[in-house]
Each structure stands twice: as C-alpha cells, then as structure tokens.
Biopython code that builds the backbone (N, CA, C, O; Angstrom):
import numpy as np
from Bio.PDB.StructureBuilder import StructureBuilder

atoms = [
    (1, "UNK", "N", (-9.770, -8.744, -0.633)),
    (1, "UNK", "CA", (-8.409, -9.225, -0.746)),
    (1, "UNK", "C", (-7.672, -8.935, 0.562)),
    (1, "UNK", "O", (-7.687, -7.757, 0.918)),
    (2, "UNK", "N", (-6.884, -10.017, 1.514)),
    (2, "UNK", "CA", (-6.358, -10.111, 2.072)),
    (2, "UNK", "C", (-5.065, -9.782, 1.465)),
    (2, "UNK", "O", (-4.415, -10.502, 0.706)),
    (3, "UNK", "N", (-4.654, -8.155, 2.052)),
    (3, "UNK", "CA", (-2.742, -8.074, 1.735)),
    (3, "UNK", "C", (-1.541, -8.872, 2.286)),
    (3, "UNK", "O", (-1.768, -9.610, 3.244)),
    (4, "UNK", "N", (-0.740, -8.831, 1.969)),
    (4, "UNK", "CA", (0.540, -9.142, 2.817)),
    (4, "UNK", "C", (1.652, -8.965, 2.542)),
    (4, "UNK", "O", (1.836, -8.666, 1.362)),
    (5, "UNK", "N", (2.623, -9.034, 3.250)),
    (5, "UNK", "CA", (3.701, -7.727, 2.662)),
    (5, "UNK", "C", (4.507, -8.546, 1.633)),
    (5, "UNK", "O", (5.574, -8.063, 1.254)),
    (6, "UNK", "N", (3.969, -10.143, 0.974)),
    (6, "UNK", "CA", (4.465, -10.062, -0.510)),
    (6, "UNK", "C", (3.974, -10.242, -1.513)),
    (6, "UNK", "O", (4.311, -10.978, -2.441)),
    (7, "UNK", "N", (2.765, -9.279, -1.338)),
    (7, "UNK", "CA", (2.251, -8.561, -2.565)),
    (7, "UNK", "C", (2.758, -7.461, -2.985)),
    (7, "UNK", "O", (3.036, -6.398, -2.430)),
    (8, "UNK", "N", (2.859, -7.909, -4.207)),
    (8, "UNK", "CA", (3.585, -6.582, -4.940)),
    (8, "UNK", "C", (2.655, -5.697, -5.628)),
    (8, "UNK", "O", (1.836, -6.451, -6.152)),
    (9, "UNK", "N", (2.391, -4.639, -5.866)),
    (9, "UNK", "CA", (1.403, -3.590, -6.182)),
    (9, "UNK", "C", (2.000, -3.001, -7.905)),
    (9, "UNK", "O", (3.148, -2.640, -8.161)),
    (10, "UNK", "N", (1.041, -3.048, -8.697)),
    (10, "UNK", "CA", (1.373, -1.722, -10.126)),
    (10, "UNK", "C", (0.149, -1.224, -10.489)),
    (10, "UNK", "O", (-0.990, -1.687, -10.434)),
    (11, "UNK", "N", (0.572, -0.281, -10.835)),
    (11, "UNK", "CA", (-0.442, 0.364, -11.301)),
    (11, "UNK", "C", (-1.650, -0.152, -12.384)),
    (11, "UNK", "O", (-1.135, -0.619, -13.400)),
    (12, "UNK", "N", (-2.635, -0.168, -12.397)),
    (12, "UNK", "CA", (-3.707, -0.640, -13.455)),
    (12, "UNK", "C", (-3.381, 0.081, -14.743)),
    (12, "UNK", "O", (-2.981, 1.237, -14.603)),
    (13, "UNK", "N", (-3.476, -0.372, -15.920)),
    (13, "UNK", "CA", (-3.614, -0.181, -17.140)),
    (13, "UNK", "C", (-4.009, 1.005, -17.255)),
    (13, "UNK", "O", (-5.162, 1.147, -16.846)),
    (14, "UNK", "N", (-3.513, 1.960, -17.660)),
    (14, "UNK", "CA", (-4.460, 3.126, -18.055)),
    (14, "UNK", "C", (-4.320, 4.311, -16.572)),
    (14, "UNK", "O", (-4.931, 5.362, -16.375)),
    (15, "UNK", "N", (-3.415, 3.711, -15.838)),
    (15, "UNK", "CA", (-3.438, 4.409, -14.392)),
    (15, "UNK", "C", (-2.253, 5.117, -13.988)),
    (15, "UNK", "O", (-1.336, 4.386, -13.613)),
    (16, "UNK", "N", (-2.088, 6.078, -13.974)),
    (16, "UNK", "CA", (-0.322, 6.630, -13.685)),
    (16, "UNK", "C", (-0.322, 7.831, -12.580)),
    (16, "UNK", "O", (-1.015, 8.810, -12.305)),
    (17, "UNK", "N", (0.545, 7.358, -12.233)),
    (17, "UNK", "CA", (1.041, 9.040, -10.951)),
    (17, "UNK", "C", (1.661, 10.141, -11.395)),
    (17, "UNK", "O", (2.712, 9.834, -11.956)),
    (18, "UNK", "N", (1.444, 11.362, -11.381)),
    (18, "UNK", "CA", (2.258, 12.643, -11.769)),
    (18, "UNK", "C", (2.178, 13.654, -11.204)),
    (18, "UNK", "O", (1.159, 13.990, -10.600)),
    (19, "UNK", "N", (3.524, 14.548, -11.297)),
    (19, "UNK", "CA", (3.408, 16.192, -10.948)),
    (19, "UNK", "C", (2.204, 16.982, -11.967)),
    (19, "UNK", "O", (2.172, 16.908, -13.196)),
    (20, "UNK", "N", (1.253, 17.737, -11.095)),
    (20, "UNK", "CA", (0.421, 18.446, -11.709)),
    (20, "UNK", "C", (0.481, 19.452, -11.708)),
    (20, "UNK", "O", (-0.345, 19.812, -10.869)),
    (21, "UNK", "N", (1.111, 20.590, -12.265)),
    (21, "UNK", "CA", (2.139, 21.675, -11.637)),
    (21, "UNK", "C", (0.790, 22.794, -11.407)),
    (21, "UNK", "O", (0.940, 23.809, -10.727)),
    (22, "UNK", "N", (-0.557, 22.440, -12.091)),
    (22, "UNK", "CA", (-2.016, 23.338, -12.102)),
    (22, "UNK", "C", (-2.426, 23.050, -10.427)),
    (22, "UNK", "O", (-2.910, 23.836, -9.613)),
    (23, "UNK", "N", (-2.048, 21.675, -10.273)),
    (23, "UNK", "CA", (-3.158, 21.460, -8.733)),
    (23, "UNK", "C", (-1.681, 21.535, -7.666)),
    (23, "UNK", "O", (-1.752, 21.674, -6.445)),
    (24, "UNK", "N", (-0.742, 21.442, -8.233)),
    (24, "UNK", "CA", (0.627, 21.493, -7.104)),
    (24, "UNK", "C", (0.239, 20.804, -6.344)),
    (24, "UNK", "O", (-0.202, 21.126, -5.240)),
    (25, "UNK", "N", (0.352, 19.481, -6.892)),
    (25, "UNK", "CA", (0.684, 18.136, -5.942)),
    (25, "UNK", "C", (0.747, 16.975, -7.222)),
    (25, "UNK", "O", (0.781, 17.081, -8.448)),
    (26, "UNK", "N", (0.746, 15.972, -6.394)),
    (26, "UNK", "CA", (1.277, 14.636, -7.290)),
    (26, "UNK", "C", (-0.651, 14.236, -7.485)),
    (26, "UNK", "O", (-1.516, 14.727, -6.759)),
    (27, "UNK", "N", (-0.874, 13.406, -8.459)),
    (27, "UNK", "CA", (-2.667, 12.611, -9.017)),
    (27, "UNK", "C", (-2.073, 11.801, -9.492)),
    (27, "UNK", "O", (-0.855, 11.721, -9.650)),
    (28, "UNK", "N", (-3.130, 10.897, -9.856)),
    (28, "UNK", "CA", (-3.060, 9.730, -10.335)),
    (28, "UNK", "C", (-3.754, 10.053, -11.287)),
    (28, "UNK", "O", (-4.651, 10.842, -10.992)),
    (29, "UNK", "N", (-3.684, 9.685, -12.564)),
    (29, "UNK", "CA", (-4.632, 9.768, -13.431)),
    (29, "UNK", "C", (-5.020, 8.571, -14.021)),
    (29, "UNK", "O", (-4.157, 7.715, -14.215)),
    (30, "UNK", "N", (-6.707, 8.277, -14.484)),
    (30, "UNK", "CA", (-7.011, 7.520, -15.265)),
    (30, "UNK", "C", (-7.909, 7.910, -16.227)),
    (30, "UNK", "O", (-8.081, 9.108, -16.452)),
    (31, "UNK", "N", (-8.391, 7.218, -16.712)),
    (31, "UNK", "CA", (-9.312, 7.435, -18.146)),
    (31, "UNK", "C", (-10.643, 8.007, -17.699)),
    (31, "UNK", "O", (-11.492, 8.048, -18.590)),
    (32, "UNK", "N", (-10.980, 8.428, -16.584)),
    (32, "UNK", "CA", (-12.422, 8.812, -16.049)),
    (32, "UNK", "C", (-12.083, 9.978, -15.197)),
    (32, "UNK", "O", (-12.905, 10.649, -14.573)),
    (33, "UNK", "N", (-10.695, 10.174, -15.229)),
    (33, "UNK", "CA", (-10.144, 11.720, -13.921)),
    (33, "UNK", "C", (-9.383, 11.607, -13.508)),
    (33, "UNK", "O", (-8.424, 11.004, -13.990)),
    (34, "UNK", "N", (-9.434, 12.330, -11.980)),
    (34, "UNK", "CA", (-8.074, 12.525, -11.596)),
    (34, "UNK", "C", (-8.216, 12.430, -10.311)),
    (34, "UNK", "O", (-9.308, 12.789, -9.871)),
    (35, "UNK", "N", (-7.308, 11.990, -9.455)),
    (35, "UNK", "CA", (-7.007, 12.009, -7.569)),
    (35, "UNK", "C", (-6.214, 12.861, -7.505)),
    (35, "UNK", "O", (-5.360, 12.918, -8.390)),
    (36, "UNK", "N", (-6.217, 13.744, -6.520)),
    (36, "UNK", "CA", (-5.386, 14.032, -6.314)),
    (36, "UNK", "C", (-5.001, 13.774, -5.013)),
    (36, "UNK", "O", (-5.844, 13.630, -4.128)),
    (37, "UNK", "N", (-3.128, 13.657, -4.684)),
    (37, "UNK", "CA", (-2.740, 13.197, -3.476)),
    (37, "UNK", "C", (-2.168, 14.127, -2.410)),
    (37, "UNK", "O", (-1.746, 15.269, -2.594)),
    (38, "UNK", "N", (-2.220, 13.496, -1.345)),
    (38, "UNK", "CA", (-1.172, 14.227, -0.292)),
    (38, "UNK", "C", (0.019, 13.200, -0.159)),
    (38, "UNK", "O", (0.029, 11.979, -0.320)),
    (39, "UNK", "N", (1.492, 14.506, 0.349)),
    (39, "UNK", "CA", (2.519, 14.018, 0.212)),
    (39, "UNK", "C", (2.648, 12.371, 0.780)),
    (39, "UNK", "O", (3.388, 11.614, 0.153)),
    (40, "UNK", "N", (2.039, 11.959, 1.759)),
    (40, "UNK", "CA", (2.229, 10.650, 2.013)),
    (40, "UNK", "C", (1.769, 9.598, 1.298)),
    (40, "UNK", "O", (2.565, 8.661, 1.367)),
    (41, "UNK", "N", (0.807, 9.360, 0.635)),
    (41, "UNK", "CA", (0.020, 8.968, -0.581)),
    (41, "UNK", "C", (0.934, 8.956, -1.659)),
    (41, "UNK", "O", (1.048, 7.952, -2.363)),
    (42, "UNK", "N", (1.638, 10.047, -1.862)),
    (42, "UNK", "CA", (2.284, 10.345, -3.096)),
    (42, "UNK", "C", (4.019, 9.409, -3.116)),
    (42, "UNK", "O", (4.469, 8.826, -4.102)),
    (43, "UNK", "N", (4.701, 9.517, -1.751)),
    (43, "UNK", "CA", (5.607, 9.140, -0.982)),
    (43, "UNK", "C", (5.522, 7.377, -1.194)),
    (43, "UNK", "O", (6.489, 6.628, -1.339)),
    (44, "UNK", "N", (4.197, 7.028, -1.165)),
    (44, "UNK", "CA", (4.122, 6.023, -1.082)),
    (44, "UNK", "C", (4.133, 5.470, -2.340)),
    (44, "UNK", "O", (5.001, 4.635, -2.594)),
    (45, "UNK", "N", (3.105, 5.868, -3.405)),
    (45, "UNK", "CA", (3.072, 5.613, -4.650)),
    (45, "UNK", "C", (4.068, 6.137, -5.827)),
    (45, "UNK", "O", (3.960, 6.298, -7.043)),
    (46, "UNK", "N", (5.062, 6.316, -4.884)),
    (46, "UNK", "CA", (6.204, 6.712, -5.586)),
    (46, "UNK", "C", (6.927, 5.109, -5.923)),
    (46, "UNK", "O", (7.270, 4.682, -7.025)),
    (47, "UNK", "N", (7.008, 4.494, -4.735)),
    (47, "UNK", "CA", (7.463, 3.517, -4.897)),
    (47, "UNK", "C", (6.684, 2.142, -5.688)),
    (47, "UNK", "O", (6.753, 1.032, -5.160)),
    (48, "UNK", "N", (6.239, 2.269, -6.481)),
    (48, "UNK", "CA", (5.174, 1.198, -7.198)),
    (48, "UNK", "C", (6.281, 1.262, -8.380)),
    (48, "UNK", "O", (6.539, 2.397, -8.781)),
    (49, "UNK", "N", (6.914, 0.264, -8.939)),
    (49, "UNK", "CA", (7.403, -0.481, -9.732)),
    (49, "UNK", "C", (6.773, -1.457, -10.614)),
    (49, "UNK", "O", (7.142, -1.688, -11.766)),
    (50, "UNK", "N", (5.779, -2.029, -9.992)),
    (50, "UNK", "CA", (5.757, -4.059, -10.545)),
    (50, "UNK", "C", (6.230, -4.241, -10.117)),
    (50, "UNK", "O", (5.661, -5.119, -9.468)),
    (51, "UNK", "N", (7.677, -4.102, -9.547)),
    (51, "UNK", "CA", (8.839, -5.649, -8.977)),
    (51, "UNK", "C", (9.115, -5.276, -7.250)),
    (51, "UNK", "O", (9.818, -5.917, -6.469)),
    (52, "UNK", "N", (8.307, -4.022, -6.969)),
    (52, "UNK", "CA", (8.759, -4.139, -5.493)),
    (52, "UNK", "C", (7.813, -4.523, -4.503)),
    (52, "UNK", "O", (6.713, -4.070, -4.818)),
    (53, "UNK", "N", (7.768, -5.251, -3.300)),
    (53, "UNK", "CA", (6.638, -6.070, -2.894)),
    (53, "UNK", "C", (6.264, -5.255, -1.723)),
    (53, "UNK", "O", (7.204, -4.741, -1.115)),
    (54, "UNK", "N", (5.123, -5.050, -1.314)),
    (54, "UNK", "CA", (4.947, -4.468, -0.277)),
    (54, "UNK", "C", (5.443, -4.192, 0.520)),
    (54, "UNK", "O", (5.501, -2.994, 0.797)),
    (55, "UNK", "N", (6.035, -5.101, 1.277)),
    (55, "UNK", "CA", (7.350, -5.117, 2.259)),
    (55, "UNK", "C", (9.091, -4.247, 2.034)),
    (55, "UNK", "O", (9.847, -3.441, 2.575)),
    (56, "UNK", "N", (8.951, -5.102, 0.880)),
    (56, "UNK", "CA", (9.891, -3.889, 0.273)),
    (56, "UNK", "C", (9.868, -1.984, 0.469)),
    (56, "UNK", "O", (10.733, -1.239, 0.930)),
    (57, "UNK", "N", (8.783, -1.741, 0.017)),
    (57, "UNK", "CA", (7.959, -0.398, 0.056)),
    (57, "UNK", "C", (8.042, -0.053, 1.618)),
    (57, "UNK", "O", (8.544, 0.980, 2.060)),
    (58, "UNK", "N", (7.376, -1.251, 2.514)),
    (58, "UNK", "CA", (7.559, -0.692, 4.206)),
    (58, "UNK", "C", (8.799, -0.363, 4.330)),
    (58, "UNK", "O", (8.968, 0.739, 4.851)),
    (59, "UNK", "N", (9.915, -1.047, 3.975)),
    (59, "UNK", "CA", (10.986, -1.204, 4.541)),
    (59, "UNK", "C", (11.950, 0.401, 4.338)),
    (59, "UNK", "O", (12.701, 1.059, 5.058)),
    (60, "UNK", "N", (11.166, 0.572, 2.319)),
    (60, "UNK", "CA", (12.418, 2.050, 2.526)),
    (60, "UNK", "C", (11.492, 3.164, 2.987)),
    (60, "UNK", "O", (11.904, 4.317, 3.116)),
    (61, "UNK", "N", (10.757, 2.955, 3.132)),
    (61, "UNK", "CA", (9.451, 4.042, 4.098)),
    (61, "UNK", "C", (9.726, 3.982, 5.643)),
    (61, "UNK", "O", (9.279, 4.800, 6.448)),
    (62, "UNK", "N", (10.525, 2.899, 5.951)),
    (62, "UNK", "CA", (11.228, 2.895, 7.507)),
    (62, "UNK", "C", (12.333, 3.445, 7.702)),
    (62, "UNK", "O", (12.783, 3.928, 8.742)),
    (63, "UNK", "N", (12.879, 3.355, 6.462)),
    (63, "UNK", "CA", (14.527, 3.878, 6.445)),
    (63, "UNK", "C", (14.037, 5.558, 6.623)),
    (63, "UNK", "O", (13.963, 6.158, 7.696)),
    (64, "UNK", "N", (13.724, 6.125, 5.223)),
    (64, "UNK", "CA", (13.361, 7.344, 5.140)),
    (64, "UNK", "C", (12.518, 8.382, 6.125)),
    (64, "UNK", "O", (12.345, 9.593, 5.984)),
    (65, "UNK", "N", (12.060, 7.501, 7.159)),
    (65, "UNK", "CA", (11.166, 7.767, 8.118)),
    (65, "UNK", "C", (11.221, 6.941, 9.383)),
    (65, "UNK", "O", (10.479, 6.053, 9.802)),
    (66, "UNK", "N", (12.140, 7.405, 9.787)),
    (66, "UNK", "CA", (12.851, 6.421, 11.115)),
    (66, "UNK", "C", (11.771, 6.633, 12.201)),
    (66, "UNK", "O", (11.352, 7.791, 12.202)),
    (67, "UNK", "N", (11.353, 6.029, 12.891)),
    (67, "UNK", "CA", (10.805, 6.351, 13.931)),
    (67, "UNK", "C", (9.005, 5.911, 14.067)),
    (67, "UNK", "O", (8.389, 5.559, 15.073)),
    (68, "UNK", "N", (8.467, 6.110, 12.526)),
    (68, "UNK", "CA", (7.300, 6.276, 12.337)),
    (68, "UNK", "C", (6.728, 4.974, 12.768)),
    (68, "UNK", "O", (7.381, 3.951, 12.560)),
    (69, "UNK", "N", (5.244, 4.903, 13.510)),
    (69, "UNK", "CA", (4.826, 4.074, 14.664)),
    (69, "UNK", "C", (4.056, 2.999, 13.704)),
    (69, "UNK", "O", (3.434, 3.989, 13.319)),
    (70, "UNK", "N", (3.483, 1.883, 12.922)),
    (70, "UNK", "CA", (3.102, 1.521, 13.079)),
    (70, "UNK", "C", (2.386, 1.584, 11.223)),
    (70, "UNK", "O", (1.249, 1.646, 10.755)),
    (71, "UNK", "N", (3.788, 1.525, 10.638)),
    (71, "UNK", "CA", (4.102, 2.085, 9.177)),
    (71, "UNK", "C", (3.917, 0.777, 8.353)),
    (71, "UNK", "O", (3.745, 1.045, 7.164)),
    (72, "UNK", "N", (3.902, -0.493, 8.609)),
    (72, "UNK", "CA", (3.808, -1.206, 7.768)),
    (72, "UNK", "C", (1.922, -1.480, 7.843)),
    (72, "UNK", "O", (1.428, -1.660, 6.730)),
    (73, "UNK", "N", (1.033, -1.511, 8.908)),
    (73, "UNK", "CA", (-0.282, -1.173, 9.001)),
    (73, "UNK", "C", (-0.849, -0.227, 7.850)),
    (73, "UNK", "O", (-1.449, -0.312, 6.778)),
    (74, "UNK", "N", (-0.208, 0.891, 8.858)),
    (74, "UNK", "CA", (-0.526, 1.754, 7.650)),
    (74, "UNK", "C", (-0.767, 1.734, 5.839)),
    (74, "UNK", "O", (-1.691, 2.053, 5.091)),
    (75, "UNK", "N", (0.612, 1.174, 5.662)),
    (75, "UNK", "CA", (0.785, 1.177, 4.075)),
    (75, "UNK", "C", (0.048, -0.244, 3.501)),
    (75, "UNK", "O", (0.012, -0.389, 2.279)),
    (76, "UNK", "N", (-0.417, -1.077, 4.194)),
    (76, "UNK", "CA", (-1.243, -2.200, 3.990)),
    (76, "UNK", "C", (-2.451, -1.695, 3.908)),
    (76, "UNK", "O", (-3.124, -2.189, 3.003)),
    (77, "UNK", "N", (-3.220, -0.468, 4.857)),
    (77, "UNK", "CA", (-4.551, 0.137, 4.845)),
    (77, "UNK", "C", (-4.342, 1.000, 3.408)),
    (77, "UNK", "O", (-5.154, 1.349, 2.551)),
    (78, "UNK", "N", (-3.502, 1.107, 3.482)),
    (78, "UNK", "CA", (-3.503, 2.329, 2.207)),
    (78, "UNK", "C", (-3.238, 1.528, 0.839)),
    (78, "UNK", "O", (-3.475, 2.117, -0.216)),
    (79, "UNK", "N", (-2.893, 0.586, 0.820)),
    (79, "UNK", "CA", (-2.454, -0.105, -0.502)),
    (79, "UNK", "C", (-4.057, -0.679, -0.569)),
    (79, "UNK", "O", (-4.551, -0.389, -1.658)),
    (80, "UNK", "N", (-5.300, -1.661, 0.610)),
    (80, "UNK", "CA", (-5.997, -2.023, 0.099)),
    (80, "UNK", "C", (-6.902, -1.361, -0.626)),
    (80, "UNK", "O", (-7.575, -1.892, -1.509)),
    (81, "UNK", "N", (-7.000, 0.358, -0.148)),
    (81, "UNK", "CA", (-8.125, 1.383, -0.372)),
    (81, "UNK", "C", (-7.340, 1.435, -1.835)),
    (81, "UNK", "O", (-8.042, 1.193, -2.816)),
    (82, "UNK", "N", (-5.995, 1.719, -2.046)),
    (82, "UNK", "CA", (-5.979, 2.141, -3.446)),
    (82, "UNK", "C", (-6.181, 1.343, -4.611)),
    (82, "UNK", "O", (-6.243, 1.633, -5.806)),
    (83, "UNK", "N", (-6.291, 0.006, -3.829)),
    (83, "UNK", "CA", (-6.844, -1.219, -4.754)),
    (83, "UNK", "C", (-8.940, -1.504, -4.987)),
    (83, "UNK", "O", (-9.516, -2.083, -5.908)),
    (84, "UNK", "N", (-9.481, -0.883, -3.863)),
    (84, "UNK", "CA", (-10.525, -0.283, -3.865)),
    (84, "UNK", "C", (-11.112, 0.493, -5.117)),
    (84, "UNK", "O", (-11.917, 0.099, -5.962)),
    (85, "UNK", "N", (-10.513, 1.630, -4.993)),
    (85, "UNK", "CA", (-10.003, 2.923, -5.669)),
    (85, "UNK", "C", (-9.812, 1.784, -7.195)),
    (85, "UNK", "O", (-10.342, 2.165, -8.238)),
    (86, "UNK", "N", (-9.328, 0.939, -7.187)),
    (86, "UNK", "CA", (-8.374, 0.293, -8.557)),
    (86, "UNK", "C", (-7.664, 1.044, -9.611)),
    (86, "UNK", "O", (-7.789, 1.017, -10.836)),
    (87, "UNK", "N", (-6.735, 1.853, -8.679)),
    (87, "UNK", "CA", (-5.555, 2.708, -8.903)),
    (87, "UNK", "C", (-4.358, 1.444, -9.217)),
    (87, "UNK", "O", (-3.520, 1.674, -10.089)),
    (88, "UNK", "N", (-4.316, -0.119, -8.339)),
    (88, "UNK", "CA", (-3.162, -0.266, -8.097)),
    (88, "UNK", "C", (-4.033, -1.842, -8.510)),
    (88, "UNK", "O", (-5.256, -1.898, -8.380)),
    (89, "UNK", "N", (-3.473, -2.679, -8.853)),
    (89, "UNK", "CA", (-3.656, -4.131, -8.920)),
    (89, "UNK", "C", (-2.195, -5.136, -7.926)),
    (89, "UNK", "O", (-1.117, -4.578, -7.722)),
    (90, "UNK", "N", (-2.472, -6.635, -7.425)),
    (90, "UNK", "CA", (-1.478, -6.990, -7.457)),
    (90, "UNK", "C", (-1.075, -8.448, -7.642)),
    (90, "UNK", "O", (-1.801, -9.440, -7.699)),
    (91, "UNK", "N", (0.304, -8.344, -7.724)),
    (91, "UNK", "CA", (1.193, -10.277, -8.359)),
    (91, "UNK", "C", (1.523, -10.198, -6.888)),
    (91, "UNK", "O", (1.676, -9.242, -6.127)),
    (92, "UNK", "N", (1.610, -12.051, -6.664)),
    (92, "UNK", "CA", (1.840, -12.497, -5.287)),
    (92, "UNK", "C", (3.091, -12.759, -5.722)),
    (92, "UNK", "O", (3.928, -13.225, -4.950)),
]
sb = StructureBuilder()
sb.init_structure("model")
sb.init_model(0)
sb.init_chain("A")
sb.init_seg("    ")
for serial, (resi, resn, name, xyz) in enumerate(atoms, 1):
    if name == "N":
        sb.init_residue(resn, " ", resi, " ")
    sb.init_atom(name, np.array(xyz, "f"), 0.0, 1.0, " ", f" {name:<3s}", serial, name[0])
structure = sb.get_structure()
C-alpha cells in the first residue's frame, strides 16, 4: 500500500492503545498480545480517530514539535509498518 497524507488510519478491530501502568509506557493491545511503545509511537497513535487523515496527524505533530526535520516522511514510514504490524487499517 502506497500512503498519502489522505489516508486516514483506525485502529483494527480488536486493536487498542493504552497506559500500562505494569510496563510504564503506552501498548497496543490485540487478541494475540501486546506492543509495547516508545513515546513517539505513542505521540503518534495518540492521534488515530477514524476521522483524522494522515496529514492532519503531520500537521498537529508540526505544531507540537516545531522544528522537527522531515516529520511528515517519518509518520508515513511509521503509519505503513503499523499497517504491516495490522495495528492500524485505512479509509481514503
């Protein structure tokens, strides 16, 4: 799958993000285990709605992080792996 920043990303059925207060950090959980994340991962998959589109997601990840080089790449590499992963599905 070719991304682009208006794909919108949600989570798969059965797939959710949370505080794990045992591993002290944010996972994803599904029906087979658990990920666990680092804060940028987590930062990112904070913002998964259904209704916000990739771009969207770059954009308040630019606000919140002024400066950062090369952030919409990034969150496109990281959205396809977590679709890899099939943590995340997406609507065009």
């Amino acid at each position: 799958m070719t991304l682009t920043p208006e794909h919108t990303p949600v989570f798969r059925r059965g797939y959710r993000m949370q505080w794990e207060p045992v591993q002290n950090c944010h996972v994803i959980l599904y029906p087979e285990g658990m990920a666990r994340l680092n804060v940028s991962a987590a930062a990112i998959l904070a913002l998964v709605d259904g209704k916000t589109s990739l771009g969207a997601i770059v954009a308040t990840l630019s606000d919140r992080f002024p400066g950062a080089e090369g952030l919409e790449e990034d969150v496109l590499t990281f959205f396809q792996r977590a679709y890899e992963q099939k943590w995340v599905i997406f609507h065009e």
